[in-house]
N, C-alpha and C positions, 0 to 999 in steps of 0.2 A: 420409528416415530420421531426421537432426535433430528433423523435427516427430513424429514418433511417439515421440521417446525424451522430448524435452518436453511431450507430451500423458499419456507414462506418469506423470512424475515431476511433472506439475502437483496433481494430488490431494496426493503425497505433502508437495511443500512446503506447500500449503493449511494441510494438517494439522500439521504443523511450527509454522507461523506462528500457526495459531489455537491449538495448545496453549499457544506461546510469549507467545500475549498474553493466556489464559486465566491462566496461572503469571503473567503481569508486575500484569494487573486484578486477581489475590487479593493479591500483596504492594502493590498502591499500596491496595485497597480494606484493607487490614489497619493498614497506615500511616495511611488516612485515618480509620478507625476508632479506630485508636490516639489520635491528633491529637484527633479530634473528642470520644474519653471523655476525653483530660486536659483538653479546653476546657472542659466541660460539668460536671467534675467537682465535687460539690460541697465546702466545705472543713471541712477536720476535727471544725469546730464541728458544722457542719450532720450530717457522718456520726455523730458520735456523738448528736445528737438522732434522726433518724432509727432509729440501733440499737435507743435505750431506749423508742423508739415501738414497735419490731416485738418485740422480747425480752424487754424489764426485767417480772419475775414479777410486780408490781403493774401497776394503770392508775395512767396518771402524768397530772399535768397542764403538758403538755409548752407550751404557753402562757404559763405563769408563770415554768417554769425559760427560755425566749426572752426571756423581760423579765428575768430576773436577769442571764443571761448579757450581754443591750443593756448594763444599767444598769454591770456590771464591766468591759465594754472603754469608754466612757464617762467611768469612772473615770480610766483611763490618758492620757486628755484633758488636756485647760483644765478649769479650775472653772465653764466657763458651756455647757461640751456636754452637754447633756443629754438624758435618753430619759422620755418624753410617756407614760403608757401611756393608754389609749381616755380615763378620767372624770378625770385629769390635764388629758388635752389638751382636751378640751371646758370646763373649767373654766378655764385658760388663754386661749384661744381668747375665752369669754365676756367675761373683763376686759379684752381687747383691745378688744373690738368696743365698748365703748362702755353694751351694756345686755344684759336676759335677761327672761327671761318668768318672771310668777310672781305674787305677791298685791302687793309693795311692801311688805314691813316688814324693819326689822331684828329681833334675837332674842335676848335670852341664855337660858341655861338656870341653872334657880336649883332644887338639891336634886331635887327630881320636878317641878319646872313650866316650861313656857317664856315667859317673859316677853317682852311686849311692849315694847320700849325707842326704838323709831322707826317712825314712818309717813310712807312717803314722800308726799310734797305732790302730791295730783291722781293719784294711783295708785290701784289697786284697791282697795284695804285702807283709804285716806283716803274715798274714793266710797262705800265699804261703812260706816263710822262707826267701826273700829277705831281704839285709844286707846292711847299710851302707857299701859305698866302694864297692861294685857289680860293674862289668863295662859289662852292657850291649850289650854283641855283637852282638844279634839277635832279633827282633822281631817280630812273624809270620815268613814269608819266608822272609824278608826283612833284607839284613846285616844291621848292624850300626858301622862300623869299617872303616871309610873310611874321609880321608880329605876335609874340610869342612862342616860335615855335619852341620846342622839347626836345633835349638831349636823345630822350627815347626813342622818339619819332624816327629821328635820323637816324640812330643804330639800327632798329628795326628797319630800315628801309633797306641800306647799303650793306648789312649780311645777311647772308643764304650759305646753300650748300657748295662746296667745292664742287668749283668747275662749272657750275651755272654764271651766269651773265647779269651784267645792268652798264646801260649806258646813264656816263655823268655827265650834265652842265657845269661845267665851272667860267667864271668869269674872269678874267686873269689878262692886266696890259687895255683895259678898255674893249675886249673882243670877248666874243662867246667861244666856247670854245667844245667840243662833244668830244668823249672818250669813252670807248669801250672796253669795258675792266672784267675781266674774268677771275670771279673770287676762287681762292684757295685759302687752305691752312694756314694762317697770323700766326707764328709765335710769340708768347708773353716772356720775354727774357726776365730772369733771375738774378742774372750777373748784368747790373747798370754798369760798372765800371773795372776797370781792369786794365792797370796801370803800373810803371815804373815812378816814383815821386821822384827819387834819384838813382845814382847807379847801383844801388843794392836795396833799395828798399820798394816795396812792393804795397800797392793800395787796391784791394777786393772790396765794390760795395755790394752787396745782396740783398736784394728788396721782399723775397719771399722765400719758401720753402714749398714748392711745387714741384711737382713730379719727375720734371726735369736738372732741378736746381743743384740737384750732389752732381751731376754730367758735367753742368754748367760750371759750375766752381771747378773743377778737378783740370779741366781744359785748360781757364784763367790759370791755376796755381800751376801748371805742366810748363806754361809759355811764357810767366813769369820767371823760374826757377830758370829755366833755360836762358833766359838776360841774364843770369845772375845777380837774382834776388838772395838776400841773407836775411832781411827782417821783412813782418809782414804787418800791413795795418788793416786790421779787418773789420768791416764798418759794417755793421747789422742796427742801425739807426731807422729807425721807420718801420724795421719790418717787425709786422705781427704776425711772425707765425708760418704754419703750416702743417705738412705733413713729418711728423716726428724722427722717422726712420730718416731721412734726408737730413735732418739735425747729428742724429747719432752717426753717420756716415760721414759727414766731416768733422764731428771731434776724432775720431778714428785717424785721420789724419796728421793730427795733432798729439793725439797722447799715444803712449806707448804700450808694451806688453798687453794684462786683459783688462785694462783698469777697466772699473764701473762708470760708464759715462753717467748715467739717470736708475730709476727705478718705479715703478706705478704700483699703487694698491687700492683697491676701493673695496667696500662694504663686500659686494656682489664679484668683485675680481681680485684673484688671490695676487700677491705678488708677484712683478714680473721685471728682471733688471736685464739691462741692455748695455752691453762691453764690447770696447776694441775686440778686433779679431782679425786686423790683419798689419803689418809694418806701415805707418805711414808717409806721407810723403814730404811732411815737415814738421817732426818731431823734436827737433834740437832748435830751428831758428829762432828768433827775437818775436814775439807774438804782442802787438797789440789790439785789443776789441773795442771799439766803440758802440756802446751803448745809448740809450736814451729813453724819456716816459711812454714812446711808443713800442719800441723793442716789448715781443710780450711771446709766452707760450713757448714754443720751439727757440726763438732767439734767446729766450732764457735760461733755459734747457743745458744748451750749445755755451752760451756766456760761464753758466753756474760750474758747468765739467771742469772748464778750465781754472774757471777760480780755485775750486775748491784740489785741484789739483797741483796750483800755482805755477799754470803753464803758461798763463797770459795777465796782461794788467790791461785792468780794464779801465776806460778813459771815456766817461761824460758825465751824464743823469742816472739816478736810481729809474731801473726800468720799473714796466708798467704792475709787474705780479699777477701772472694768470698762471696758475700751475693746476690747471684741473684739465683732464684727459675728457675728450668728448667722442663717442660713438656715433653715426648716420646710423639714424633708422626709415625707413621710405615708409610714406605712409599712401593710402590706396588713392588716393586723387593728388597723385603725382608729388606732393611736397613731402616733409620732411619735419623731423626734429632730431636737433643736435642734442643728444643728454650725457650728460657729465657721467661719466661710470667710476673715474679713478683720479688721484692725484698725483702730479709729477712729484719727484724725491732727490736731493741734486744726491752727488754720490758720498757725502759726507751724514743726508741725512735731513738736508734744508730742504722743508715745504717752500716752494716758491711762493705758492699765493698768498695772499694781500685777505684777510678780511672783510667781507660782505655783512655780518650781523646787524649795520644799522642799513641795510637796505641796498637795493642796486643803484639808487639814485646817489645817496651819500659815496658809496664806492667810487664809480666814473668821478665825481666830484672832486675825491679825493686824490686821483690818479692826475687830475688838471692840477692841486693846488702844489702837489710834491715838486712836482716840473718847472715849477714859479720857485719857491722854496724850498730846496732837498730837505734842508733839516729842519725848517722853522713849523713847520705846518703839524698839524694834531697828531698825522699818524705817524711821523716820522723825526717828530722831536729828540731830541737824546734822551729824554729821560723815559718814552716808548720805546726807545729803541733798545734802552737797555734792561728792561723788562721783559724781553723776546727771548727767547732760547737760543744760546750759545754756542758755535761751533768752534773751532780752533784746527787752523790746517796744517801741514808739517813744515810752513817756512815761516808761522807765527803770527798769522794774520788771524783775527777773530773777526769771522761772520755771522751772520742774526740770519733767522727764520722768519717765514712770513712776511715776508716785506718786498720781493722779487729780489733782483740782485742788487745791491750796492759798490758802484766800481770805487778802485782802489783811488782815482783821482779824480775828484766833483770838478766840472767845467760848467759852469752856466755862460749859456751863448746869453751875449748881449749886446745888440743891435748901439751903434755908436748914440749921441744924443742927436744931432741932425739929421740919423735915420730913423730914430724913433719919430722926429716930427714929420718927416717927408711921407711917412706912411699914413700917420694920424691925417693927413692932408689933403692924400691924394691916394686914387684906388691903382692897386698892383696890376689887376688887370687892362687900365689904361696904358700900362707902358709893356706888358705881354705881347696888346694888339701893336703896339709901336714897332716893336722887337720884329713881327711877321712883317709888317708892312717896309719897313729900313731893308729886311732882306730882300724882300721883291725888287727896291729899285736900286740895290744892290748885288743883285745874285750874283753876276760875273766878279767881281771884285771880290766878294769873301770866298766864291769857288776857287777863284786864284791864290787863297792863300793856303801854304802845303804846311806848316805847324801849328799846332794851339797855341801856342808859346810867342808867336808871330802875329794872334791878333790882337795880345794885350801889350804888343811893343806898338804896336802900328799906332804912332801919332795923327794919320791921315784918320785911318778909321775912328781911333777918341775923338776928335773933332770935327770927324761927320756926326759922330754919333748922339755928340752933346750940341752942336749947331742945329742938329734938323729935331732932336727934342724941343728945342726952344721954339724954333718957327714953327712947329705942328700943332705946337699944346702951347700958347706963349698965354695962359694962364695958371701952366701948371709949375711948380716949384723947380730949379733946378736938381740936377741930378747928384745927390750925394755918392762920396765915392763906393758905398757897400750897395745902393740902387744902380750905380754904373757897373760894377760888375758884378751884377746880377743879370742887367739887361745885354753884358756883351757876352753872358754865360748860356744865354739863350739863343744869341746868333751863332756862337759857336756851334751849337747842336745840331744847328740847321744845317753846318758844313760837317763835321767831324765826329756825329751822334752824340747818343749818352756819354759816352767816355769824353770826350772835349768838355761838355756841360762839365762834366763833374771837377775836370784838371783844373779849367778857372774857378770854380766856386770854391774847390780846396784852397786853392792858395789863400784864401780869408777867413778860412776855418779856424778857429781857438781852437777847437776839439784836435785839430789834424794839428795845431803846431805844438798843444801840450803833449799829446803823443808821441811828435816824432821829436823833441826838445828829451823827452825821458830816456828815448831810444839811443840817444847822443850821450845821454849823462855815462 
């Protein structure tokens, strides 16, 4: 009997049980549904681009308002998080890498024409016979002779890929003139300069820290040493930066055993320090660094080891203070943002960076005022200065935190009083274009000359040079003597490259004579 009353009532729990877990699988699958829309959901930003994709009564270009939007949370950052967008980050990316494809020339643009102003040595444009002073008036089927045009314009036209083609018009002597330039790989050199001052002393400028740039330098200091250099002036003025490991590869150079060059730590990245690890190749000479408010990042890095090591004296401006490590993240429509993950550390312990708390605008601001006044200005006063945390190194120098580097000897360059008027006056790039145009109807004459040194004797050239300023421009001011060798620092370049440019500019450098004046004491 038992079994027939449980055989009646087996169906019936069946059905019980399966309704009850029908009801239990809709509120768990509801629940998990629930769950899985707030996982998935997307955030506020993204629903309202979305809306104005599906409703806003115009077509938008909702690509552009995503880079607005990057570039304003961004803002809320550090001063060095940045957002890349696609021909940003490709441009970026390119002065990284060291080079770019393209013809080999530099360019200014003068009224309607683009001027010829450099050809790189052994480049397509050099192979092809283009000339400083060339004024490009065609590229491909494209004029270039016309008001207004754009820097851009022109790059975009005359690079492509290695090994492709374009025929140039250039204008040159009153005759047209057609060349056919087969692009290749441009190198972006590192090493501007690279020099004997005299017979034992040695001048490295370095303008970046690029992919190539430790090669670069190592080559310079190999062919140096070899003249028989003993002291070295090592000028990292201008440059902001780079790729970090190229910084720590030539302090390595420099210091010895496993000292700690730098070290990084951030919130989300544990500590990480980076030391010597091999003998370097000038570890005992006479070391000095030139500094300045644009030196920033990896030049600080490279400056701070030695200081703090007391292997170099450093000689200009308190540099610029950027000691925050930044990561490439690619983002799906090809750009990018730069985000700060970590902060540099010198090896004693000095945060390099400069304070941002009253904003990115005050910051930059701040980095102009210091450069005007090292010490007089808000953030750099003595009496902020000594409010900072204190380091102490083992030959008794006391250095501050937070502030980038401070070198051991402050030089403010300062343009004479005749030069400061000649510029208030008259614009620089009028006497650049002079500079191109004097070598054109000089070319034979400065090719002829075989030293640098030979064209700031040559009285013939000084007095061409200041005669035909006058009759060219006979309303513009004569040529003071720091604008005269300026502009015969630029003809030089045209014969002898970067290194000639730089040989005559030093010789009026403060910075280079307080240097190498310390190197002698």
């Amino acid at each position: 009997m038992s079994n027939k009353k449980w055989n009646w009532a087996l169906p019936l729990v069946f059905s019980v049980v399966l309704i009850a877990g029908m009801w239990l699988g809709h509120c768990l699958t509801l629940k998990s549904g629930q769950d899985l829309f707030q996982k998935n959901k997307g955030s506020a930003l993204q629903e309202t681009l979305d809306l104005m994709r599906l409703h806003y009564v115009d077509t938008l270009k909702i690509d552009s308002i995503e880079q607005l939007s990057i570039e304003q949370l961004m803002d809320h950052l550090d001063p060095h998080s940045i957002y890349l967008a696609p021909q940003a980050l490709a441009a970026a990316n390119e002065e990284l890498s060291g080079n770019f494809e393209g013809i080999g020339v530099e360019f200014t643009i003068r009224k309607d024409s683009v001027i010829v102003t450099h050809v790189i040595s052994k480049g397509p444009s050099s192979v092809a016979g283009l000339e400083p002073g060339d004024r490009i008036i065609k590229a491909g089927d494209s004029a270039l002779t016309y008001a207004g045009i754009e820097a851009e314009r022109v790059k975009n036209l005359i690079r492509g890929p290695k090994r492709s083609t374009i025929t140039i018009q250039v204008f040159r002597d009153g005759k047209k003139i057609e060349k056919k330039i087969t692009r290749g790989a441009i190198p972006l050199p590192a090493v501007d300069a690279a020099y004997l001052i005299d017979d034992t002393t040695g001048y490295i400028k370095l303008n970046r820290f690029s992919e190539n740039s430790y090669e670069e330098f190592m080559e310079a200091l190999e062919d140096l040493l070899q003249q028989g250099m003993l002291s070295l002036v090592f000028d990292l003025r201008g440059n902001g930066g780079g790729f970090m490991n190229e910084a720590t590869d030539m302090a390595d150079e420099f210091l010895d055993g496993d000292k700690l060059i730098v070290y990084t730590k951030g919130a989300h990245y544990p500590k990480r320090e980076y030391r010597c690890k091999r003998p370097g190749l000038f570890e005992k000479g006479k070391l000095m660094v030139l500094v300045n408010e644009d030196a920033a990042s990896a030049s600080e890095v490279l400056a701070g080891a030695l200081q703090d090591w007391c292997r170099a004296t450093l000689v200009g401006m308190p540099t610029f203070g950027k000691g925050l490590v930044q990561e490439q993240f690619e983002l799906s429509n090809q750009s990018a943002i730069r985000l700060t993950v970590a902060r540099y550390y010198s090896p004693l312990g000095r945060s390099i960076q400069r304070s941002y708390e009253n904003g990115n605008e005050a910051y930059h601001e701040a980095a102009v005022n210091r450069s005007l006044q090292p010490l007089l200005n808000e953030n750099d006063s003595m009496a902020a200065i000594l409010k900072k945390k204190r380091f102490l190194t083992a030959c008794g120098d006391t250095l501050y935190g937070g502030m980038g580097i401070m070198p051991h000897l402050l030089v403010a360059v300062d343009y004479q009083t005749d030069t400061k008027n000649w510029i208030a006056k008259n614009d620089i790039a009028q006497l650049e274009d002079f500079t191109v145009d004097f070598y054109r109807r000089h070319h034979k004459q400065v090719q002829a000359i075989r030293a640098v040194n030979s064209m700031e004797a040559d009285p013939q050239l000084r007095n061409q040079l200041t005669k035909e300023w006058k009759s060219l421009n006979p309303a513009a001011s004569p040529l003071p003597v720091d604008m005269y060798n300026y502009a015969l620092a630029r003809i030089a370049r045209f014969r002898f490259g970067n290194n000639g440019y730089h040989q005559l500019v030093n010789q009026k450098d403060p910075v280079i004579e307080t240097a190498l004046k310390k190197l002698r004491d």
